[in-house]
C-alpha positions in Angstrom: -118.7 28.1 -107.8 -122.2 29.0 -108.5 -123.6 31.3 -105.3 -127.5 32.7 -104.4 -127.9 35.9 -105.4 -128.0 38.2 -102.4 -126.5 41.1 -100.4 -123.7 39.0 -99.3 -121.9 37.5 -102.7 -123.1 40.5 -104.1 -120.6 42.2 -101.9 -118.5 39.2 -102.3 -118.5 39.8 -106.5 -117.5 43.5 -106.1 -114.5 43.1 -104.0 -113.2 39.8 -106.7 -114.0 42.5 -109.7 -112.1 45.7 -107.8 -109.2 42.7 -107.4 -109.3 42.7 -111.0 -111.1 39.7 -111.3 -114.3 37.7 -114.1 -117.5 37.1 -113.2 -120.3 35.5 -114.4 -123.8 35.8 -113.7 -127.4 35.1 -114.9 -129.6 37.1 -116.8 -133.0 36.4 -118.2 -131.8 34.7 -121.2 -128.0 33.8 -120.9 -125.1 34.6 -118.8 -122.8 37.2 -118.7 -119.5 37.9 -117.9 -118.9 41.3 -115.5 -115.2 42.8 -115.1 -114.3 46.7 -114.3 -114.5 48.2 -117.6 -111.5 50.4 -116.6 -108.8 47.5 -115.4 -107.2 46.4 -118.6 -106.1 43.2 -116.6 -109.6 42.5 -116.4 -110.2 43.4 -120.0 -107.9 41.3 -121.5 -109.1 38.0 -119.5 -112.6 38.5 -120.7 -111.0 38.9 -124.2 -109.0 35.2 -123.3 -112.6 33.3 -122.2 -114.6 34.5 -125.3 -111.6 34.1 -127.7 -112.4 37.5 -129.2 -109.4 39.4 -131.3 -108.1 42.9 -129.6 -110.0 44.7 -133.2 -113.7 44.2 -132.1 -115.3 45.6 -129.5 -116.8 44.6 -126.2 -120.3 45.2 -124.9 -120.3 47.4 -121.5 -123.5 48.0 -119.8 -123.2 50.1 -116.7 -125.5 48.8 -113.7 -125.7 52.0 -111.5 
């Protein structure tokens, strides 16, 4: 499901991540995938969607 970005499925996306779930959203040149960092659940599925081995790391880039 592809949604507008606004205030609303912003909200939306946080509550789906805090349930431990993927996102993915647009940037200026790609997309990326956004997860809590801390939820190893979370972790692991965005491991599962790239296919990358538990050995190499994962970008985090914190938004506040």
């Amino acid at each position: 499901m592809i949604l507008k970005d606004n205030a609303e499925t912003r909200t939306e996306a946080a509550g789906y991540i805090a349930a431990g779930g993927v996102i993915a959203f647009r940037t200026d040149t790609f997309y990326g995938l956004g997860a809590d960092p801390f939820d190893a659940r979370a972790i692991r599925k965005i491991r599962l969607l790239k296919g990358r081995e538990e050995a190499k790391p994962i970008l985090l880039f914190d938004f506040r």
